[in-house]
N, C-alpha and C positions, 0 to 999 in steps of 0.2 A: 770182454770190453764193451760190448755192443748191449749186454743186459744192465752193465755199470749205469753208462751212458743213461739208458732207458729208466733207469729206476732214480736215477738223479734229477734227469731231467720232471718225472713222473711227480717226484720230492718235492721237487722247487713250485710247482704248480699248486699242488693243493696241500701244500701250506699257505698260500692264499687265503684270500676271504672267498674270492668268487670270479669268477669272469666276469667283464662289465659287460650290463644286460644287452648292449649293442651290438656285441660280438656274436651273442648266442643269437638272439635278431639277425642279425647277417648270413650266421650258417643258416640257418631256418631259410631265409630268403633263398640262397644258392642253391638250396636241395629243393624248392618249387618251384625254381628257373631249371634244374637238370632232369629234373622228374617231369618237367611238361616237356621238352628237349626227349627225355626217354620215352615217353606213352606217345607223340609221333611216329618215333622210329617203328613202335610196336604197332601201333592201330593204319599208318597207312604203307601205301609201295614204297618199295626202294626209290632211293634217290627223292622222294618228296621232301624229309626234312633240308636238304640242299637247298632245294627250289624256294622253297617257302622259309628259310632259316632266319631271313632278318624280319620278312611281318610276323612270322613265331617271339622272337626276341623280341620287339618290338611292346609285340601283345603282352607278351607275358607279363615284361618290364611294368606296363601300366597296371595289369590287374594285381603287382605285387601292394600295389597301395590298398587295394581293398583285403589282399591276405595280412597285410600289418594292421590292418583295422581289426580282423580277426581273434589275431596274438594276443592283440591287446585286450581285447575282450574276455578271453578264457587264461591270459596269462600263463603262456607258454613257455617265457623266455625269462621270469623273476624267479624262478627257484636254483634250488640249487641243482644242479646235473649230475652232481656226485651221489645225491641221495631221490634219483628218479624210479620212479614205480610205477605201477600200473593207473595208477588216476593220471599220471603224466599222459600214459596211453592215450586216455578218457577224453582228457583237455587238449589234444592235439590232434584226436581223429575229429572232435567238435569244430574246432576251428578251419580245421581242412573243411570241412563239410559245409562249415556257412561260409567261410571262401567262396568256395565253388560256386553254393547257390549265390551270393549276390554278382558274381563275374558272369554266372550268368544271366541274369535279370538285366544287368547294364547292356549286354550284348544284344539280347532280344528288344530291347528299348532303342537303340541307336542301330537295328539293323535297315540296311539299303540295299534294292536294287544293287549296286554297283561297288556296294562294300562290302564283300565277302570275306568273312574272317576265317583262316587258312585252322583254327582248331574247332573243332565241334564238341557237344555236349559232353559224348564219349572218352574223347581223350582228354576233356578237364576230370570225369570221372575215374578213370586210371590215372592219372596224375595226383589225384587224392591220395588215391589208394599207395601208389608208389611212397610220396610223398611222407605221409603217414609212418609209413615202416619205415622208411631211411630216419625220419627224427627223430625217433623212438629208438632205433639200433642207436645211432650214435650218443643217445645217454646213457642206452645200455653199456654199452665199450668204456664209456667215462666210467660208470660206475664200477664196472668188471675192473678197470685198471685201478681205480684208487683202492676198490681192496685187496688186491694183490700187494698192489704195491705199500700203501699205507697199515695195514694192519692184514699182514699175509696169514696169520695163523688164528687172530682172536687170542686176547691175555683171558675172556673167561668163557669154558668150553661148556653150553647148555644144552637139555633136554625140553624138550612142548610137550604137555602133555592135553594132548586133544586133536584129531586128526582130520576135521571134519572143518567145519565153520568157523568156530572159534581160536582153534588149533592154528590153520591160516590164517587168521585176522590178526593174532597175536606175533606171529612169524616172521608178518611183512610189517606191520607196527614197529617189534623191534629192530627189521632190516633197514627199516624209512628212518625211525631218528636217530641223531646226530648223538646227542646223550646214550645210547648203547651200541655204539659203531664198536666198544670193547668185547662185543657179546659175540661168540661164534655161535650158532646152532649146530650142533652135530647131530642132529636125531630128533624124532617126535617118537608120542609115547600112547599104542591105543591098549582100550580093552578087548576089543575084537581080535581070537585068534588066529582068523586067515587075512589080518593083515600085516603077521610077522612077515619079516624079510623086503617087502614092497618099500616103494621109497613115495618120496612126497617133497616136491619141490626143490628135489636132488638130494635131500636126505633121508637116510634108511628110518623106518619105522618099525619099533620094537613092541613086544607085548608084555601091559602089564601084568608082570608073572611073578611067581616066589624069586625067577633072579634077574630080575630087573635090576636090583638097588645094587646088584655085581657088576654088574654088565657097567652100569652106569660108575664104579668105581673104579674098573678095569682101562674106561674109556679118561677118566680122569675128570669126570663131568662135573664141575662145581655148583649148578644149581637146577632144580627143575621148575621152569615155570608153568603155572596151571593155567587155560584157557578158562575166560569165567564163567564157560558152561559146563565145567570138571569140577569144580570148586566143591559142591557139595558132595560128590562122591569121591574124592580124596578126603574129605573132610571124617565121612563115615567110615574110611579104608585104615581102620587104626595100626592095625600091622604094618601097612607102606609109610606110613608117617611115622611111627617107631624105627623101621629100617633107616627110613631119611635121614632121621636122626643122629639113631647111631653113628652111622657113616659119616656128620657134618657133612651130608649134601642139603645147600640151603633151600627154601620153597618159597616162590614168588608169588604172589597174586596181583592179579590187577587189584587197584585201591577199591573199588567198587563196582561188583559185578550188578548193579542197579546202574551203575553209569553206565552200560552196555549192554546191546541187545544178540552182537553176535555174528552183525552184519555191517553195520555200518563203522567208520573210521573210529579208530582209537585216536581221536586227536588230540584231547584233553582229559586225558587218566593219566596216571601213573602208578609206575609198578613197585609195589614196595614187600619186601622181606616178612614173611607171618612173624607174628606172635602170639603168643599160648591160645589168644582169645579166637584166633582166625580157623583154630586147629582143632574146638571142644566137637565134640560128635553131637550134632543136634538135625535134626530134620527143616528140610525152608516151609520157610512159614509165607503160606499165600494171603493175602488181606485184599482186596477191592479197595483202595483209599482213598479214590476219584469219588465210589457210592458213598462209603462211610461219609468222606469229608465233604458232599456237599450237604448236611443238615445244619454245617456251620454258617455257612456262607450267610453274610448279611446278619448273625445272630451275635448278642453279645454274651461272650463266654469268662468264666472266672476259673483259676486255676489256683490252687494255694498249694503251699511249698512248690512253686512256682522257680526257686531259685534249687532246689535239689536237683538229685539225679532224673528220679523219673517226671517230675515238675517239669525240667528246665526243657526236656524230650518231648515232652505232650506241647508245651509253647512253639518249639519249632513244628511239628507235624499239623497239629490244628491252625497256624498260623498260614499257613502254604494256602488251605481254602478260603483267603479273605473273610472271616470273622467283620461284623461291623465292629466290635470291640474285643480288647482283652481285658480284661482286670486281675494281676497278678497281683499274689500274695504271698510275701515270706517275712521271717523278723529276722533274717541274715541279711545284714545291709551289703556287704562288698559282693556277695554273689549275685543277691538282685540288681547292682550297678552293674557289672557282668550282661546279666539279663537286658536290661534298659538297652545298654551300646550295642548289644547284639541285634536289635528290634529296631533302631534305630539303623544300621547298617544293613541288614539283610531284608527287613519288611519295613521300609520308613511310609508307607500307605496304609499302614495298619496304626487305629489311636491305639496304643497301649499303655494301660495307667498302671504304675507300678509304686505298689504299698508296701513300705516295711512294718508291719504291726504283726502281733499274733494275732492267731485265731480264736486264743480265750479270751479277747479284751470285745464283751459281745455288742457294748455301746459304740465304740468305734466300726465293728464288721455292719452291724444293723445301719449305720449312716451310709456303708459302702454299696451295701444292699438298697438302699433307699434309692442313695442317688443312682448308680450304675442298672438297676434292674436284670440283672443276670438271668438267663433262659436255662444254661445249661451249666454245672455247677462241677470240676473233675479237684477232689479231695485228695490230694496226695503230700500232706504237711501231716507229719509227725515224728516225735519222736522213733529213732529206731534199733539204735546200738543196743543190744543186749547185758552188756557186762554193766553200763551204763543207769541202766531204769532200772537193774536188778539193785543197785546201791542208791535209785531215787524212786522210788515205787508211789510216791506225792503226785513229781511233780509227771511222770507217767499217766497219770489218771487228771490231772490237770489240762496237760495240753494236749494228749493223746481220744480219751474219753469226754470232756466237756469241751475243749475245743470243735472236735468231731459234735456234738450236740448242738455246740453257739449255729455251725455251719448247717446242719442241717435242719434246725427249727429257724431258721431265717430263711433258707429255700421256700420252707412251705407257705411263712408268712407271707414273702414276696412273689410267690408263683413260679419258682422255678421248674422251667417243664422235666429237668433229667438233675438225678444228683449221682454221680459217679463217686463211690469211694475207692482208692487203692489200698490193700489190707496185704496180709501174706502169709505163706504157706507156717510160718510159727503162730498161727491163731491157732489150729489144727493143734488135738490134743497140747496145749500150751505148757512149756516147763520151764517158763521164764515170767515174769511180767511183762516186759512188752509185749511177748507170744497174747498174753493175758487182755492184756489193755486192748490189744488192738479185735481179739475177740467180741469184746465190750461193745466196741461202739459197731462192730456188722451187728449183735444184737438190737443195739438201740435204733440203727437205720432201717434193717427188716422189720422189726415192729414195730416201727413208725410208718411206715408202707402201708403193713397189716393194716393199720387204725387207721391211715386215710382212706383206703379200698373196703374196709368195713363200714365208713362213715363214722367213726367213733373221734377223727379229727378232720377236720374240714381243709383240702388243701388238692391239689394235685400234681404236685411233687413224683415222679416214679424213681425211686433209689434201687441202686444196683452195687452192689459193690464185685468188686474183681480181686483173687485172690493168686498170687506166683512166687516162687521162692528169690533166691538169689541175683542180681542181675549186673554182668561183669560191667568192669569200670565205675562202678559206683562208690560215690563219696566214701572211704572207708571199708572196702571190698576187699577181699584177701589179696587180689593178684598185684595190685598199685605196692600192696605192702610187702608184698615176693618181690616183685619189679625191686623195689628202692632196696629192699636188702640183699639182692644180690649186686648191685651196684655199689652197695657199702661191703660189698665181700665178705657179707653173710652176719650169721648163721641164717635160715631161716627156719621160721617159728611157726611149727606147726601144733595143734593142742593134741590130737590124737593119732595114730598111724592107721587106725580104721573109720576114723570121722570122711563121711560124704558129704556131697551138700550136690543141688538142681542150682543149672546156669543159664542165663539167658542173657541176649545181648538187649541193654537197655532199647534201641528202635525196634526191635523185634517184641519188646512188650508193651510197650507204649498203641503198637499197631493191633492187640490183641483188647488193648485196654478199649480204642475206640470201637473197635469191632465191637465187644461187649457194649459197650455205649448204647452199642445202632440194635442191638438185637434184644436189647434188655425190655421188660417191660413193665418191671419194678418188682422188688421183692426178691431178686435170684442173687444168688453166689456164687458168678463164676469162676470156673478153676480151668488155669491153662494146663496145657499138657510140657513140663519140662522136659520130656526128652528122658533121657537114663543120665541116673547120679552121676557125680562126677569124683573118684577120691582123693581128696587133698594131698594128700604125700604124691600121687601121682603126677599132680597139678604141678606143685615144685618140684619135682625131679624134671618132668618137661622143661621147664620155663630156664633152670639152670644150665640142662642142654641145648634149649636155643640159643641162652645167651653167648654161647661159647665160656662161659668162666670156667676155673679152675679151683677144683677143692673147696666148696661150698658147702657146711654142713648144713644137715637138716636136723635142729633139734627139736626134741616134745617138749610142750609146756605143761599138759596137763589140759583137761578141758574146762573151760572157763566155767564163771559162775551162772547157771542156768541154760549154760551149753549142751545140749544131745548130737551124738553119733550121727541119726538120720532125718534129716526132716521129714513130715509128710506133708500129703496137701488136702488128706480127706481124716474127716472125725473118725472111730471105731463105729459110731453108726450111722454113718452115713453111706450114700450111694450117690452114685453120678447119675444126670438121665444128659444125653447127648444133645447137639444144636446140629447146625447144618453145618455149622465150621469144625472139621476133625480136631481140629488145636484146644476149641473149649466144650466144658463142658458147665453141667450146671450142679450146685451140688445141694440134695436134697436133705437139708439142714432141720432138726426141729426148732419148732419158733415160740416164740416167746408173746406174751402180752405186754403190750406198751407201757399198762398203767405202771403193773410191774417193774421191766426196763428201767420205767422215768424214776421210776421209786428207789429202785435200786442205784442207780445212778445219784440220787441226790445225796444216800448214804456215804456214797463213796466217795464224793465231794469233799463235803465234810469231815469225811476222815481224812482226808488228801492233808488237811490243813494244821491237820496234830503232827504230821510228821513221823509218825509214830509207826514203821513198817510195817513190823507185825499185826498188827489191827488192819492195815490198810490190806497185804496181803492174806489175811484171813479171811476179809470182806469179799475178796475176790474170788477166795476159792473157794467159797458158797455161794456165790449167783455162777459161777462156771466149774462146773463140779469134779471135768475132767481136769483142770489144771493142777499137774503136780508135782513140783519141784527137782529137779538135779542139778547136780553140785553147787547146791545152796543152802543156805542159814535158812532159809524156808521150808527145806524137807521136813523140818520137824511138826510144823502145820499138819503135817498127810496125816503123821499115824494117829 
């Protein structure tokens, strides 16, 4: 009867919103009228608080106005009580503490002769202290009884994995909000084996072991959250993320372990459910972005394909250092409006001029160049679907190869100090045309370097181009297109059951891209480090079982036209020679003569405009020798 009672009554309360803040004000007051009343009894003889009980009362009464002045300062008494923590601690031992000190200051100000105030320093100091722990118990008990009573068992039973800093930060994060008051913690999760069995803020902590993901199903554990200092080595732990799997126990991360250092409040992150991308095995990529980005500051910088994937990622990062200008560039109008509102909303202190044109229209770029005067130049507009330019191989060479030309012989005329291209790991022995094309123009850029650093063209332009393979979430990227088709309840369409491909998360190469930037110093071909392959059939079989779907085929299509197995990112003769950054390297490419280049480039122009593939792709695969077709109409070129 008595626990009925208790739990109804317990019911009827915090289903409330709140106690009104006057109430919780008023306990607060009564517990530093009973705690100055107690640190009396304790600091002086018997019978003194008798004697002296009503100038005690009295006193106290007045100095509670300078303790509500306190409250209010540190905001003691607006939260909620149900969901008290340790910063409640924090904010209430503060307040006790500038309490005291100004009750004392008013005292020594106003003392006489003949006014002797019956508490001294002492016993306002043990009245703190008292004080303090009774406030702090009693929200602890509030809290102890709502979840007993409110959600006695937790509907979802989790594991922490991290046992240290992060481990607890995420702990007491999820014990503080309101939005996962559903979550019970049963357990944290270390790599450390002598701290099986120990416990950790009343819950036992286990080791990640081969039967952890048992342990965790035996216990009935619905999801394990990673502390965002775990993040990458669960990430590289492929085995226990396979276990997870199998098992349908879900894996949480914070939204962004860059929003967190470790230490300080989780107050504005959120925790959300991985997906395929969260879970690729890749090493963290360390950048300085403070050093890199300030060469921008105050400069005015031009970005083309400005509205793409990797565009639209170098606009937000290089934007962050105040730029005196941007001038973007795409002939996609709805994404560069996209672009514009973003700029507009996120950096409205930044001019940002935003063109829709292409880049082979050279009398339009040359007036953009006139007026705007661009310092620093990052190329990342072109053509890139494969199946696509292998059935246009014109207009490949048009806006891939002479667009890249219009851009960087206007660098040089106008004095661009940096020209940044982004190219990709299908340059590298090439079996497609765009693989092709985009080959093309690193040629036409490095030998345009050559001949400015030899004097043989007058400019001081330094180009760099940066080379990477695949980069998840991108316009047209495999996984958006696994995503929607298992959403459409399949099949999904894979070309090969041994085709790999290198992954990278777009800010993770964006941050590699300026790095190159800052350390280029014209003429080099950087190559990032992607990491280890990744096998597509793998990729989909993952992403299926995270979805939770059911019976989702996986069919082959066959490999497309001018598709390979493997990408690489280095020629057959080539070699890397290393930087200071382990991620990039440089790769030591033979080079070509300009006059050449420009000569060959005009042919290829030219042919661009017969339309006429075969001629076009012939033209190609004698200035780039290595270029040599699969499963294409073009294989017949090789032999």
């Amino acid at each position: 009867m008595v626990n009925t009672f208790f739990y109804k009554l317990a019911n009827w309360y915090f289903t409330k919103n709140a106690l009104p803040y006057w109430t919780i004000l008023l306990i607060d007051c009564m517990i530093v009228y009973l705690s100055t009343l107690l640190s009396c009894l304790i600091m002086h003889r018997p019978g003194y608080l008798g004697e002296y009980f009503l100038e005690i009362s009295t006193l106290t009464g007045a100095s509670l106005i300078l303790f509500i002045l306190a409250f209010r300062l540190f905001h003691t008494y607006s939260g909620f009580i149900r969901y008290s923590s340790i910063y409640d601690l924090q904010r209430i031992a503060l307040s006790m503490f500038t309490g005291c000190v100004m009750v004392l200051v008013v005292l020594y100000l106003f003392r006489t002769e003949n006014w002797l105030f019956p508490i001294n320093g002492r016993d306002w100091a043990l009245m703190a202290l008292i004080a303090t722990m009774l406030m702090f118990s009693v929200r602890m008990i509030v809290r102890a009884i709502y979840e007993k009573s409110m959600n006695p068992k937790g509907e979802h039973r989790i594991f922490i994995y991290g046992v240290k800093t992060g481990g607890v930060g995420l702990a007491r994060f999820i014990s503080d909000q309101p939005q996962y008051e559903d979550y019970e913690i049963s357990g944290f999760v270390s790599d450390k084996e002598d701290s099986d069995k120990k416990y950790l803020m009343g819950k036992r902590i286990y080791v990640n072991n081969d039967n952890l993901v048992e342990i965790m199903k035996a216990r009935h554990i619905e999801a394990l959250m990673v502390s965002p200092l775990k993040i990458e080595r669960l990430r590289n732990n492929e085995k226990l993320v396979n276990q997870l799997i199998e098992a349908n126990i879900k894996i949480v991360f914070v939204s962004s372990s860059e929003e967190w250092d470790g230490s300080t409040p989780l107050d504005h992150v959120r925790l959300k459910e991985v997906e395929v991308e969260d879970l690729l095995p890749r090493a963290e990529i360390q950048v300085d972005m403070e050093a890199n980005g300030a060469q921008f500051r105050n400069k005015v910088i031009m970005i083309t394909g400005a509205a793409g994937s990797i565009g639209h990622e170098l606009v937000r990062q290089i934007a962050v250092y105040k730029p005196k200008k941007l001038v973007l560039i795409d002939q996609a109008e709805t994404p560069m409006h996209d672009v514009r509102l973003e700029m507009m909303q996120k950096f409205p202190y930044i001019d940002a001029q935003t063109v829709v044109t292409s880049i082979t229209k050279r009398r339009h770029m040359r007036s953009i160049f006139k007026e705007a005067r661009p310092e620093y130049v990052f190329h990342a507009a072109a053509y890139k679907h494969v199946p696509m330019m292998e059935d246009n191989p014109g207009n490949a060479i048009q806006n891939n190869c002479y667009g890249t030309r219009v851009i960087a012989d206007l660098s040089v005329e106008f004095g661009v100090k940096k020209f940044v291209m982004v190219s990709t790991d299908k340059a590298v022995n090439p079996t497609n045309v765009m693989g092709c094309s985009k080959r093309l123009c690193e040629i036409y850029v490095q030998s345009l370097n050559k001949a400015i650093v030899e004097g043989k063209v007058k400019g001081i332009t330094q180009f760099v181009t940066t080379r990477f393979g695949n980069v998840l979430g991108s316009n047209g990227s495999v996984i958006p297109l696994f995503r929607e088709q298992i959403q459409n309840g399949g099949p999904i369409t894979v070309t090969h059951p041994d085709i790999v491909r290198y992954f990278m998360l777009i800010p993770e190469a964006c941050k590699l891209v300026i790095e190159a930037a800052t350390m280029g110093k014209g003429g080099e071909i950087f190559v990032f480090d992607m990491g280890q392959p990744v096998k597509i059939v793998d990729l989909a079989k993952r992403m299926i079982k995270l979805s939770g779907a059911q019976n989702i085929e996986i069919r082959y299509t066959g490999l497309r036209d001018g598709e390979k197995l493997y990408e690489e990112v280095l020629n057959d003769g080539e070699t890397t020679i290393p930087t200071h950054h382990p991620k990039i390297m440089i790769a030591a490419v033979r080079e070509y003569e300009y006059e050449k280049a420009k000569e060959d480039e005009d042919i290829l122009l030219e042919l661009s405009y017969t339309y006429d593939d075969m001629a076009i792709v012939r033209k190609m695969k004698e200035i780039v020798p290595e270029y040599r077709s699969q499963h294409s109409k073009y294989e017949k070129l090789d032999k």
